[in-house]
C-alpha positions as CSV (number, residue, x, y, z in Angstrom):
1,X,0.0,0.0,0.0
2,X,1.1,3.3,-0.6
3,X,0.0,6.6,1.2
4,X,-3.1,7.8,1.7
5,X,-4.4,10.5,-0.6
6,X,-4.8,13.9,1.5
7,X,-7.7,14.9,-0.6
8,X,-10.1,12.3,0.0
9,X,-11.4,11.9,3.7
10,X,-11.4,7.9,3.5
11,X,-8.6,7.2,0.9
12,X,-7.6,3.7,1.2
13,X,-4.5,2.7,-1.7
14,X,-4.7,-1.2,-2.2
15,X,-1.5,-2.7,-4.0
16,X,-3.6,-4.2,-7.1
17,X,0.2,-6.2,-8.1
18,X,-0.2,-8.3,-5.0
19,X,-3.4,-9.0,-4.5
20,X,-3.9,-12.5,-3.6
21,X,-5.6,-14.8,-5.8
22,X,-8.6,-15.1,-3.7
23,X,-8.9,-11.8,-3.4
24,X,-8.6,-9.2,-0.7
25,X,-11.5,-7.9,1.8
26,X,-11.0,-4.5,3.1
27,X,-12.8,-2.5,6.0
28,X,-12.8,1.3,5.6
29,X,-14.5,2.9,8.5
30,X,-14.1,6.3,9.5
31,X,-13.0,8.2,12.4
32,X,-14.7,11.5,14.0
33,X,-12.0,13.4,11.9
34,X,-12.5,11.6,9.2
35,X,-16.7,12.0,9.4
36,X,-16.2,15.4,9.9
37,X,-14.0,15.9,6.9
38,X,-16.6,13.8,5.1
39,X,-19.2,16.2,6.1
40,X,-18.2,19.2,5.1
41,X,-17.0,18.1,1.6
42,X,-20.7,16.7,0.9
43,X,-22.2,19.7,2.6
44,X,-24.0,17.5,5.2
45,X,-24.4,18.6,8.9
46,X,-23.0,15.4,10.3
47,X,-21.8,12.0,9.3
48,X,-22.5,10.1,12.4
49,X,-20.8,6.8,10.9
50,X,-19.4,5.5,7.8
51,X,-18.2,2.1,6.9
52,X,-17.7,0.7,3.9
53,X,-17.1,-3.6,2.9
54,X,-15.4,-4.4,-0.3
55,X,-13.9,-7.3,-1.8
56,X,-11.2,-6.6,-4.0
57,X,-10.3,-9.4,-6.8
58,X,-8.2,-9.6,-9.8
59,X,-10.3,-9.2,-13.4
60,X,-9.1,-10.4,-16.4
61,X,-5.8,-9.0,-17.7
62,X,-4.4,-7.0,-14.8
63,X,-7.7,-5.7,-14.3
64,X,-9.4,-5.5,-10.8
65,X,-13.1,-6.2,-9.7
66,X,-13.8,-4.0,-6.5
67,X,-17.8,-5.6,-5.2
68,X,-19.0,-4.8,-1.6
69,X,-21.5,-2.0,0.3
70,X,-21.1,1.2,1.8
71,X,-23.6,2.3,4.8
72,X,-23.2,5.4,6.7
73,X,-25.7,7.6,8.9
74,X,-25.6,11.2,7.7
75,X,-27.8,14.6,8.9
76,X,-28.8,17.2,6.6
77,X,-30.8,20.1,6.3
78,X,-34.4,19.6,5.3
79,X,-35.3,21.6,2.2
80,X,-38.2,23.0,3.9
81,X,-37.3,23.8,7.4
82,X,-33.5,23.5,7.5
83,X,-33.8,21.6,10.7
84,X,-31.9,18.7,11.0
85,X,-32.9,15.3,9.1
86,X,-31.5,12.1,9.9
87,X,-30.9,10.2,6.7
88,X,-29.3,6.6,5.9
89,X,-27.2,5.7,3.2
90,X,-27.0,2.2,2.0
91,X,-25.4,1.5,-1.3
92,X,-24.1,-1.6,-3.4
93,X,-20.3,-0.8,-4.6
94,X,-19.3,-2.5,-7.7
95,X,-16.5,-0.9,-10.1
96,X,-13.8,-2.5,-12.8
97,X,-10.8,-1.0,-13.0
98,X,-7.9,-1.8,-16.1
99,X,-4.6,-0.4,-16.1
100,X,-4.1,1.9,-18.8
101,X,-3.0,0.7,-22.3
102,X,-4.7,-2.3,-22.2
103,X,-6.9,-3.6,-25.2
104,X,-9.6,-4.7,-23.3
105,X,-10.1,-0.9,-22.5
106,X,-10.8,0.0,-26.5
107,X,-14.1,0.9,-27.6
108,X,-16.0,-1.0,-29.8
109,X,-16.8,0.9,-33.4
110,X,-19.9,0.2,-35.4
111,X,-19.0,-0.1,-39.3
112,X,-20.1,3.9,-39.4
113,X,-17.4,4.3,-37.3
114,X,-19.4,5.2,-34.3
115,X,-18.6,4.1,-30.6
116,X,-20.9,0.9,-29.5
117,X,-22.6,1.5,-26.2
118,X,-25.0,-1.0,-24.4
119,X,-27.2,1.9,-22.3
120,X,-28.5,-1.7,-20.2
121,X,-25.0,-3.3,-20.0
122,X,-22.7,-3.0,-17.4
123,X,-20.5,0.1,-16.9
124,X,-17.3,0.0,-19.1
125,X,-14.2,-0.5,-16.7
126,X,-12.1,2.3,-15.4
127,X,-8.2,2.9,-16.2
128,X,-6.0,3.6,-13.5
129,X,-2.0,4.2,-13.8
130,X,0.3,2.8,-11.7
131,X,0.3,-0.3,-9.5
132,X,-2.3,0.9,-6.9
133,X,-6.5,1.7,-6.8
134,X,-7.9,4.2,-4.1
135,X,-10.7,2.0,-3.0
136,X,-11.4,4.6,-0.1
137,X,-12.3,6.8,-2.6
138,X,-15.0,4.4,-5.0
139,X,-16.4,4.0,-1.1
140,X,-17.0,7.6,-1.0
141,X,-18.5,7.9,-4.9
142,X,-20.8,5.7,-4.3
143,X,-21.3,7.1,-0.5
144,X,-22.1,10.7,-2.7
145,X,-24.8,8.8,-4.5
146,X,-26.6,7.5,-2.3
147,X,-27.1,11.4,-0.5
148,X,-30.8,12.5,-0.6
149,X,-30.6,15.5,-2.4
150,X,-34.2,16.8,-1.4
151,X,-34.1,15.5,2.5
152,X,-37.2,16.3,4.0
153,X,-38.8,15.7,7.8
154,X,-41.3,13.3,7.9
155,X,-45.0,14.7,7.7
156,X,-43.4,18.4,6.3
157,X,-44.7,19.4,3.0
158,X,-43.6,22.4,0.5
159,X,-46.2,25.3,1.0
160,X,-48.2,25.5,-2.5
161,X,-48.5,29.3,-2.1
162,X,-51.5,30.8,-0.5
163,X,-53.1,32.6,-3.9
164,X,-56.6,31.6,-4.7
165,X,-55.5,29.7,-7.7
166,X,-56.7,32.5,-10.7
167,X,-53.6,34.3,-10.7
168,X,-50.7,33.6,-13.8
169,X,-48.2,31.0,-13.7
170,X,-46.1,31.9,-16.8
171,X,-45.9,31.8,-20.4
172,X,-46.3,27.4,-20.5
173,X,-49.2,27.2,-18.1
174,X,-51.7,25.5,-19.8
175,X,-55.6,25.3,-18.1
C-alpha cells in the first residue's frame, strides 16, 4: 500500500500487483475526523458513521473487480425547514478498473465508425496508472450517490402558495 491521498477523507490505496488470488476484503471505516472531513466536503451537517465492505479481486488481464457495500448515517438540512434530518445511506459498490493501455479498455466501433454503447449493460471498466487503486475513494463515490438530495422531515410538506389559484403561472401554463 502506498499513502493515503490527502484529498479524500477515506482514501484507502490497495497494492492491485499483489493481490492475492482469492482476493482481498477491506474494512474502511471512519473516524470523527474523518466524518467530519466527510461532512463538510458533501455539505452534510453530520456524518454520524461510515463504513464501507469491499472485496477486491483480480479481473481479467491486470484488471481488478472491487464488489461490496457502503452504509453510513448522515444529517442534513431539510429543504423545507432547515432543521436537522436524519438520513441513511445504503449503497451496493461494484466498479472494474484496467490499467491503462490495455486492449480490453478499447471501444468497440460500429462499421459507421461510431462508438458501441449497451445503455443496459454494465458500466465500461475504469483505467487507472500505476500499481495501486484508491478504494477509499470508489467507497465515498458511491457514499455521494446515495445522498438524498431533497431531504425532508417526515409529515413536512412544501407550501403551494396561498393565492386563490386564478392568478398567472407563466408563459407554459396551460388550463
Amino acid at each position: 500500500m502506498t499513502r493515503p491521498d490527502p484529498d479524500n477523507p477515506v482514501s484507502f490505496p490497495v497494492h492491485v500487483a499483489r493481490l492475492p488470488k482469492k482476493g482481498m476484503a477491506v474494512t474502511v471505516e471512519a473516524d470523527a475526523d474523518q466524518r467530519a472531513a466527510l461532512a463538510a466536503v458533501h455539505g452534510l451537517r453530520a456524518v454520524e458513521a461510515f463504513r464501507a465492505w469491499l472485496e477486491v479481486t483480480a479481473w481479467k488481464q491486470g484488471g481488478v473487480r472491487v464488489e461490496g457495500r457502503v452504509e453510513a448515517r448522515i444529517v442534513q438540512d431539510c429543504i423545507v425547514t432547515l432543521e436537522p434530518v436524519e438520513e441513511t445511506v445504503d449503497e451496493a459498490v461494484s466498479a472494474l478498473f484496467l490499467p491503462e493501455g490495455s486492449k480490453l479498455a478499447a471501444p468497440k466501433y460500429s462499421s459507421e465508425g461510431e462508438i458501441l454503447l449497451d445503455a443496459e449493460g454494465e458500466d465500461a471498466p475504469e483505467l487507472f496508472s500505476g500499481d495501486t487503486i484508491d478504494v477509499g475513494r470508489l467507497a465515498e463515490e458511491f457514499f455521494a450517490l446515495g445522498i438524498n438530495p431533497y431531504p425532508r422531515k417526515p409529515g413536512v410538506a412544501l407550501d403551494e402558495g396561498g393565492g386563490d389559484g386564478d392568478e398567472p403561472r407563466g408563459p407554459l401554463y396551460e388550463k
